[in-house]
N, C-alpha and C positions, 0 to 999 in steps of 0.2 A: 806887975806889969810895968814895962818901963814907961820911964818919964819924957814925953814925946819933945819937952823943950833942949832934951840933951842932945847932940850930935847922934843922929842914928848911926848905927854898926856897919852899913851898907853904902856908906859914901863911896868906898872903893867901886863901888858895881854906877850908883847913879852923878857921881863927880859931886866934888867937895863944892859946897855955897849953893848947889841946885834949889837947895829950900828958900834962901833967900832972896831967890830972882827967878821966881817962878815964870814958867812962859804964860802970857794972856792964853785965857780959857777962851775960845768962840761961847755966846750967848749962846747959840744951839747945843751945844756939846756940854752933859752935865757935868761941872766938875769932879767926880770919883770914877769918870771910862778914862780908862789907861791911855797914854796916847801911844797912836799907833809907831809899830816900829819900822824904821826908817832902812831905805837898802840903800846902800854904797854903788855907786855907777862904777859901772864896769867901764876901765881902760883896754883900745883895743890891743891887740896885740901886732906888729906889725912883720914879725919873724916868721909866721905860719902860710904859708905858700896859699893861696886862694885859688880855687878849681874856675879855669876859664870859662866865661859864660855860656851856656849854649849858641849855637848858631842858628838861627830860625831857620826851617826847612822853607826850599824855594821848590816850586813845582816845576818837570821835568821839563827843558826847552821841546814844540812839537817839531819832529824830522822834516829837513827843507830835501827840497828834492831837487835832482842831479840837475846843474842848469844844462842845458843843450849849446851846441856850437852850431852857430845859425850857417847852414851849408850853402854852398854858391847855387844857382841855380841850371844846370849847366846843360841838362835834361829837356829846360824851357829854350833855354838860347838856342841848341841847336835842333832844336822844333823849330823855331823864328827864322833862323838860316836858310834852312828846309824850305821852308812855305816863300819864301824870299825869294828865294833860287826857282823856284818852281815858277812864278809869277814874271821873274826875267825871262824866263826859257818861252815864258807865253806871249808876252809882250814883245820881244823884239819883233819874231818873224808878223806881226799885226803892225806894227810902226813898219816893217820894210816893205808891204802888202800894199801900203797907202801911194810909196811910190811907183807904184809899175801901172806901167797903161795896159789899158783894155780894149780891143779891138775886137769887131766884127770879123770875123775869121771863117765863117762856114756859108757855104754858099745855098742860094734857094733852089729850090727844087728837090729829084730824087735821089737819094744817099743812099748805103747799100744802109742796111738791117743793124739792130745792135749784136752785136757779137761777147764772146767772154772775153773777159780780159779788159783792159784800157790800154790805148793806144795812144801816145803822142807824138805828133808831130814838131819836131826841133827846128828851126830854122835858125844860119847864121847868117846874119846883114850884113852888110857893106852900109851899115850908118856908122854915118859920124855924128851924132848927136851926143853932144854933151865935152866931146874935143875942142880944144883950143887949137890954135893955129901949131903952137909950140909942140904939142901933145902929135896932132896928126904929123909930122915930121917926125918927131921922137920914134914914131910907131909903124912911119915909114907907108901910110894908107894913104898918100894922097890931098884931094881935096879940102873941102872944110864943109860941116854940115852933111844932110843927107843927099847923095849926091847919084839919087834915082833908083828905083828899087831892084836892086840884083842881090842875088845872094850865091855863097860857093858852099854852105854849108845845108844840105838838104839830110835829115835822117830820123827813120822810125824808132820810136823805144817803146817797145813792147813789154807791159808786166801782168799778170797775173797768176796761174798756179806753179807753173813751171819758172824756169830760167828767166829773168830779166832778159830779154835780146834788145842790143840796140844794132839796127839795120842803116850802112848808107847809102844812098843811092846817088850816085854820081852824077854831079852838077847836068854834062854833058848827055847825059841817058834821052836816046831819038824817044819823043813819046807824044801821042794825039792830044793838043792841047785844043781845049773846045773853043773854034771861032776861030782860031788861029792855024788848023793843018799838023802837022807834025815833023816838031822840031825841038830843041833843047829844053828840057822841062826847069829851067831857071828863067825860062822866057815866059813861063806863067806868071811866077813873080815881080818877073818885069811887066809884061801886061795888065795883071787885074790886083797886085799883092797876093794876099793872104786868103782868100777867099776862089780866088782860080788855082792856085797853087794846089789848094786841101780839094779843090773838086778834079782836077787834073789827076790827082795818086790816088784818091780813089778808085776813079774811071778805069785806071791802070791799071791798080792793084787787087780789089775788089776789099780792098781793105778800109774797116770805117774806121774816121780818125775823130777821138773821142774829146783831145783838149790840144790847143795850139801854145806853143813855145818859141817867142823869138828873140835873139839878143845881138846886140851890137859889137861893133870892134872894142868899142870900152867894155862895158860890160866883161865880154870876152878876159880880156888883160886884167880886171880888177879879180876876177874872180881865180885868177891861175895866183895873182900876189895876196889874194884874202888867207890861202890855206900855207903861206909861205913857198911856194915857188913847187914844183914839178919837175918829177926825172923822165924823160925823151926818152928813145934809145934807138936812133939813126941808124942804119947801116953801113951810109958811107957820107963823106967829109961833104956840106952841103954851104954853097956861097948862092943865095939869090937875093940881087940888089933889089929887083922887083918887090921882093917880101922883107926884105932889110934885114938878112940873115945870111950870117957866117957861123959855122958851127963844126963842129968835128965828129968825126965819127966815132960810135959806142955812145954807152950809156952816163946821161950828166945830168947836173941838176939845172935848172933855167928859170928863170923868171917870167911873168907876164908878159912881155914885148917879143924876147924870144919864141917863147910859145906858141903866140899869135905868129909872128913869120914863119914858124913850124909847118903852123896847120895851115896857112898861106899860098904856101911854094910849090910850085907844081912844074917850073925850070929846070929841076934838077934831077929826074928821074925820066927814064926810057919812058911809064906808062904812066907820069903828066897825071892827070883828073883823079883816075886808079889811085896812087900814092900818094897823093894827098886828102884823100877822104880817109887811110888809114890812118894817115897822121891825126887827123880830127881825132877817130874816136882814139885812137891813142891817149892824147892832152885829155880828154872828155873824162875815161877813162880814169887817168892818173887824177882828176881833180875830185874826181866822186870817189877814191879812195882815199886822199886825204881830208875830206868830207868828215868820213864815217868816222873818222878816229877818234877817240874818247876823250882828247888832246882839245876838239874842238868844242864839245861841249864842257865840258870843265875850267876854259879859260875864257872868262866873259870877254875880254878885249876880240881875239881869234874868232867868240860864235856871233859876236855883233858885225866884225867884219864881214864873214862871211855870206850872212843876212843879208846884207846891205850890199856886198860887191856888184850883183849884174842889177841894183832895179833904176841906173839912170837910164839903163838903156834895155831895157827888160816889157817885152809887149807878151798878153794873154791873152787868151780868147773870153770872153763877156759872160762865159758860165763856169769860169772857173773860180774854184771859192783858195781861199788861202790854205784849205787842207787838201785839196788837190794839186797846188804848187810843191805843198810840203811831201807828197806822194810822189811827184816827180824827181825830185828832191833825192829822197831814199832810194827811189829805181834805179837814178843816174850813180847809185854808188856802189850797184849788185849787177854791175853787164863786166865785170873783168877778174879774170880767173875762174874758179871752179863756181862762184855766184851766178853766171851770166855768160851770156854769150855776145862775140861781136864780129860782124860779118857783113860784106860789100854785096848788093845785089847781082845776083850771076847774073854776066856777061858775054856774050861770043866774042868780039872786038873789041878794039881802042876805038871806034868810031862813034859813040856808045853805042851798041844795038844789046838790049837783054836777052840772052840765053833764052827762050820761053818756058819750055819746059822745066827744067831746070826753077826757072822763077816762080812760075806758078807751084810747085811742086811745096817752094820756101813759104808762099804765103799763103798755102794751105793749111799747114803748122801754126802760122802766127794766128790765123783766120781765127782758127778752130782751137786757138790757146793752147797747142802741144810741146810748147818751145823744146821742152825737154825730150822729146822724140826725131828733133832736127840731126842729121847727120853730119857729118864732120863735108861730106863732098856737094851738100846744099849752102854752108857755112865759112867762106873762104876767106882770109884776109882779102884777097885783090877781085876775087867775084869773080873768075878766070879758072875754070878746070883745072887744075893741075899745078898752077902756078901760086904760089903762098906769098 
């Protein structure tokens, strides 16, 4: 056995002097347990590529939804337009309603029966109410203010199923005015107004009259310049100072002033009273056609005008409501051409005496609401057999 004081054989394996510097034993650890073998720390390597780290998963964004493009609203506005426009269309002729007087127009006692149809009676004045000094010159009427009740403007307008007809009866027509004997039936209006007048054409005609209508020289003028002026169509070249009218012959366009000297003039014609009631419903005529044109209700300036033109000088009768004005309204725009009919009350003379037969014949028709069965030889411009 060898001798343990000699260099063991194994110094190569445990390192030369190991026996002579023994490492401290721990007290726990009894000296004959090996000591444990030792590992070498590993160097890393830094040539070997390293696999990138995962990415944590994120949970999937939730779908947003399409934003909308907020639309005008344009569907509301012209609703709003609409109901606007409508409320104007109501409102003016109620504002133009406030200005027109109302007068006692029907007389007491017995009237004929109600009949079909509605009848108005139109009357044009000789007021100057609402004329300036400047104005009555301009217009060539004389006076100033009202300057006593006459009027040259007498005529029926007749509407219901048939034809509108507007009828005139000539200023001058002999006829039994009550109290008075018989004589010009504008001398009723000079006697008692509007109240002898409507019982006088009755008495006469047998015709009941349902609403009264009266308007002045302004009036008149404002209402030919509301719709933008009116075409005439003369015969022949017509100069009356009286009426303050020079004009030429054929068809022209005129204004409110002319107009009125138009329907005026009774100077300048062989049958005088005759030829100037056509002229009336002529103007009358051409203003209720340009009335109706679509022109006027779609142009607020033109339907307020028009509204408003005749009520400075514009008298009603005291039952009539603002939708019976407005009726009138529309009638006066269906008496010309194939709408309506317009026609002078048959006559036998220029002295006026009426045709009887003849006359009665015409306001049996109106009586009885047949306008549209009236013949062409009851229905005359000039009210005169034969003569147009």
């Amino acid at each position: 056995m060898p001798d343990r004081s000699d260099p063991p054989e194994y110094d190569w394996l445990y390192g030369k002097g190991r026996a002579q510097n023994p490492a401290p034993t721990p007290a726990s650890q009894p000296a004959s347990e090996p000591e444990a073998t030792r590992v070498m720390p590993r160097t890393p390597r830094h040539d070997v590529a390293r696999p990138p780290a995962p990415t944590p998963a994120t949970a999937p964004a939730a779908p947003t939804a399409p934003r909308r493009r907020r639309r005008f609203p344009y569907g509301k506005l012209v609703l709003l337009v609409l109901v606007a426009w409508i409320a104007y269309l109501v409102l003016v002729p109620v504002l133009a309603w406030k200005r027109i007087d109302q007068v006692d127009a029907f007389p007491s006692g017995s009237r004929p029966a109600s009949q079909p149809g509605t009848t108005y009676l139109l009357v044009g004045s000789d007021s100057r109410k609402g004329l300036s000094k400047k104005e009555n010159r301009r217009l060539g009427t004389g006076g100033v203010g009202d300057v006593g009740q006459r009027t040259d403007t007498i005529m029926l307008l007749h509407t219901g199923d048939g034809p509108s007809l507007l009828l005139s009866i000539p200023r001058d027509s002999i006829v039994p005015i009550p109290g008075h004997g018989s004589t010009k039936i504008n001398a009723a209006f000079a006697y008692g107004g509007a109240p002898l007048l409507v019982q006088t054409i009755e008495q006469s005609t047998g015709v009941r009259i349902d609403h009264y209508v009266e308007i002045g020289f302004g009036g008149f003028v404002n209402s030919v310049d509301a719709v933008g002026g009116v075409t005439i169509c003369p015969t022949t070249k017509m100069v009356d100072r009286r009426a303050n009218l020079n004009i030429k012959k054929g068809c022209q366009h005129v204004n409110g002033i002319t107009a009125l000297g138009y329907a005026r003039s009774r100077h300048t014609s062989g049958i005088g009273d005759i030829d100037r009631a056509r002229h009336q419903r002529e103007v009358v005529s051409a203003i209720g056609s340009k009335v109706k044109s679509p022109w006027t209700v779609l142009n607020p300036f033109r339907y307020w005008n028009v509204n408003h033109a005749a009520t400075s000088s514009l008298k009603v009768d005291k039952d009539s409501s603002v939708v019976d004005l407005a009726r009138f309204g529309w009638a006066m725009t269906r008496v010309n051409g194939k709408d309506g009919l317009t026609c002078s009350m048959p006559i036998r003379d220029l002295a006026v005496h009426w045709d009887t037969d003849r006359a009665l014949a015409l306001l049996r028709f109106i009586k009885t609401d047949h306008t549209g069965d009236i013949p062409k030889s009851l229905c005359q411009p000039t009210g005169i057999a034969g003569v147009s």
